[in-house]
VOPA-96851 format. One line per field, with one value per residue: residue in three letters; z, x, y of N, C-alpha, C in turn. Coordinates in pm, whole numbers, padded with zeros to 5 digits. Layout:
BEGIN
res: [ALA:...];
n.z: [Z:...];
n.x: [X:...];
n.y: [Y:...];
ca.z: [Z:...];
ca.x: [X:...];
ca.y: [Y:...];
c.z: [Z:...];
c.x: [X:...];
c.y: [Y:...];
# end
This chain:
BEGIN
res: [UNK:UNK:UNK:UNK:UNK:UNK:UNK:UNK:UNK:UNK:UNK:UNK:UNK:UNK:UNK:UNK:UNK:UNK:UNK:UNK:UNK:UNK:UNK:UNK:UNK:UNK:UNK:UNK:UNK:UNK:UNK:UNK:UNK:UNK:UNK:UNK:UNK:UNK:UNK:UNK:UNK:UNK:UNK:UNK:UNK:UNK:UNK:UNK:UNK:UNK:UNK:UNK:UNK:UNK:UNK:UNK:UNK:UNK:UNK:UNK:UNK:UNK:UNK:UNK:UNK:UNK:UNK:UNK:UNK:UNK:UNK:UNK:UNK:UNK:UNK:UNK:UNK:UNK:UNK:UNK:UNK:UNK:UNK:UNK:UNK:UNK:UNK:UNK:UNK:UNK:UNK:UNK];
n.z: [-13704:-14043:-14298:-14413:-14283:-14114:-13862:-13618:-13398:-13174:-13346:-13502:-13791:-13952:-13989:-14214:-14243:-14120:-13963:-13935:-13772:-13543:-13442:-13419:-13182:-12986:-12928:-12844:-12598:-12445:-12364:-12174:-11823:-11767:-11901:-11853:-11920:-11851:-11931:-12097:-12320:-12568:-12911:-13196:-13560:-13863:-14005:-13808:-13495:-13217:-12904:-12612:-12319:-12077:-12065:-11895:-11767:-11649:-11566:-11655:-11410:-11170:-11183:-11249:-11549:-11672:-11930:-12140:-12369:-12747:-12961:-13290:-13478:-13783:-13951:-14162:-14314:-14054:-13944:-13787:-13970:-13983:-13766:-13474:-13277:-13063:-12859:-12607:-12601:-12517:-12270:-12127];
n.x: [07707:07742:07504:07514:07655:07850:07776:07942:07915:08095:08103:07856:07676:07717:07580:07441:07367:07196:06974:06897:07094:07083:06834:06922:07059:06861:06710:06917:06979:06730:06728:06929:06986:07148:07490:07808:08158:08495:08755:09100:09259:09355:09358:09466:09495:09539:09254:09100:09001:09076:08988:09032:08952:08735:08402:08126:07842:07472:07250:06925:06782:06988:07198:07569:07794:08101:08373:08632:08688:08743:08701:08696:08688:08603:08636:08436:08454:08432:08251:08105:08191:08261:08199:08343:08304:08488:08344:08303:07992:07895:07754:07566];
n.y: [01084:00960:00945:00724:00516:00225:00030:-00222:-00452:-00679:-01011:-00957:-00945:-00644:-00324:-00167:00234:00544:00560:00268:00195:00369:00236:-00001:00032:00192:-00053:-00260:-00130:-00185:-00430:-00407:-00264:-00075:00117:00178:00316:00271:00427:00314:00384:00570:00657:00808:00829:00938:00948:00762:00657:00495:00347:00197:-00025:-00109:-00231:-00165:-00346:-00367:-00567:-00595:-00768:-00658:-00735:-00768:-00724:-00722:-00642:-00628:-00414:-00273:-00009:00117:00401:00500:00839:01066:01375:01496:01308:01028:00742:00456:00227:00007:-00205:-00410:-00647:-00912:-01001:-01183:-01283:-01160];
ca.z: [-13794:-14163:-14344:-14500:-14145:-14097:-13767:-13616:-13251:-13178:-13462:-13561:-13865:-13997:-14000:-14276:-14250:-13962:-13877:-13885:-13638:-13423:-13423:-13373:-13055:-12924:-12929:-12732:-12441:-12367:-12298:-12025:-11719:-11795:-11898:-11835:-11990:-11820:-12110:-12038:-12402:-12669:-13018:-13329:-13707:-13971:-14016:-13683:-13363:-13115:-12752:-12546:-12164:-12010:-12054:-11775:-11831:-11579:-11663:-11600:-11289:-11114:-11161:-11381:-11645:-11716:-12030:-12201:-12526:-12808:-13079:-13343:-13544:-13885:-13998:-14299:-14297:-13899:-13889:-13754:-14127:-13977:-13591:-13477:-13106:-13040:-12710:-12641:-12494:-12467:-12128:-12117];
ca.x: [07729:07760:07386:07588:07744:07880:07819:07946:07906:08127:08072:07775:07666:07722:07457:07423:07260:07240:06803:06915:07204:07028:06739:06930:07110:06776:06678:06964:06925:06592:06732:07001:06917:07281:07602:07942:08284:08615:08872:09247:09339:09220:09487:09472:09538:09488:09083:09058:09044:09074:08943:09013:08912:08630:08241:07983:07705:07384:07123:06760:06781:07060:07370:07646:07879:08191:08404:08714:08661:08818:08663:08757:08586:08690:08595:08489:08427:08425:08137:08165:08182:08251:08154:08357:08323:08499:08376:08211:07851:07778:07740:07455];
ca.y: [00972:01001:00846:00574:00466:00120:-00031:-00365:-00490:-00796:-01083:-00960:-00890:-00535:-00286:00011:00339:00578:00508:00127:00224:00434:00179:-00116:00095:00174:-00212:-00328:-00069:-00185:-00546:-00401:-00155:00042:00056:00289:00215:00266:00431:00303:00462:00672:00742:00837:00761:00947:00930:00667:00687:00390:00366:00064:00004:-00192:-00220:-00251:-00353:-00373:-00665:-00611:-00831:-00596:-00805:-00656:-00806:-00639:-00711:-00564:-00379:-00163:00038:00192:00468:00549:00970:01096:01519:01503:01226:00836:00630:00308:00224:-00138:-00237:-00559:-00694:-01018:-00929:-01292:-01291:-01050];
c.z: [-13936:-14226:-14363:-14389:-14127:-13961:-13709:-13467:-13228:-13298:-13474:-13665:-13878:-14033:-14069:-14296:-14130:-13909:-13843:-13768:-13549:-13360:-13321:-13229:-12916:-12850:-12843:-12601:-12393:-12312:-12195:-11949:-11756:-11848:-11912:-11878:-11872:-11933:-12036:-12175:-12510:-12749:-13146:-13490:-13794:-13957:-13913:-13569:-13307:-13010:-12720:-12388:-12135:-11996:-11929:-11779:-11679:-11607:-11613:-11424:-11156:-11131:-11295:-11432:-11682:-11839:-12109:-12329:-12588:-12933:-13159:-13435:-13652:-13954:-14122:-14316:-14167:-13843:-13856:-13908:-14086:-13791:-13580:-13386:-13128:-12879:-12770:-12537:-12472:-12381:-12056:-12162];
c.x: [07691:07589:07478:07668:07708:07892:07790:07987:07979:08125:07911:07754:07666:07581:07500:07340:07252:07103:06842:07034:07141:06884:06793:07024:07010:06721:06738:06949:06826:06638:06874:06968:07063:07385:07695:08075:08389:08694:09038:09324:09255:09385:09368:09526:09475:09316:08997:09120:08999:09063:08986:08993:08755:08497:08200:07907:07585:07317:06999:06766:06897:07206:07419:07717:07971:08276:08517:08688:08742:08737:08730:08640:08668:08564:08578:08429:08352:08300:08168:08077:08148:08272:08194:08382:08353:08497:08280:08089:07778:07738:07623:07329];
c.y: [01015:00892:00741:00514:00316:00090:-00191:-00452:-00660:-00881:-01079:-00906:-00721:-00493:-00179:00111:00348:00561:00380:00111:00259:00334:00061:-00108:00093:00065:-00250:-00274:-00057:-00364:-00547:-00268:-00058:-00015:00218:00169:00257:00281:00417:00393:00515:00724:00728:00864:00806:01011:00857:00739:00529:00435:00194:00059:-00127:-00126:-00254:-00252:-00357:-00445:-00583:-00627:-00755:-00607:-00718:-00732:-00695:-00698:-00600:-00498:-00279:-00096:00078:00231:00550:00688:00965:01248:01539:01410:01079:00774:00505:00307:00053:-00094:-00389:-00581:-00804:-00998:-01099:-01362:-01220:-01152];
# end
């Protein structure tokens, strides 16, 4: 990730800077036991790349939540600039 990295998890506010990224990463994977994706596609554009496919998540308690999602990650001299996951985690 590039220092100046933009990332933005569902409708939540935008986070800048790669310690406040990596922090606020840390944070959430202490309030679920796992998670693995499922990739149905993966292109590319320019400076982006898109993924789309399905999250799974693990709670604490064992049960799992699954949930469709797509990212996209926009480059800038081979590093992630801007980090957007649209899924809805509000089921977790």
């Amino acid at each position: 990730m590039t220092d100046d990295v933009s990332f933005r998890l569902g409708n939540f506010d935008a986070i800048k800077g790669r310690k406040a990224v990596e922090d606020a990463n840390a944070s959430f994977f202490t309030t679920i036991r796992a998670m693995g994706h499922t990739i149905t596609g993966i292109w590319t554009s320019g400076d982006a790349i898109f993924c789309e496919g399905e999250v799974h998540y693990t709670r604490k308690d064992q049960s799992e939540h699954k949930v469709p999602f797509a990212t996209r990650l926009g480059l800038r001299d081979d590093k992630i600039a801007t980090y957007n996951v649209y899924a809805d985690i509000s089921g977790l």
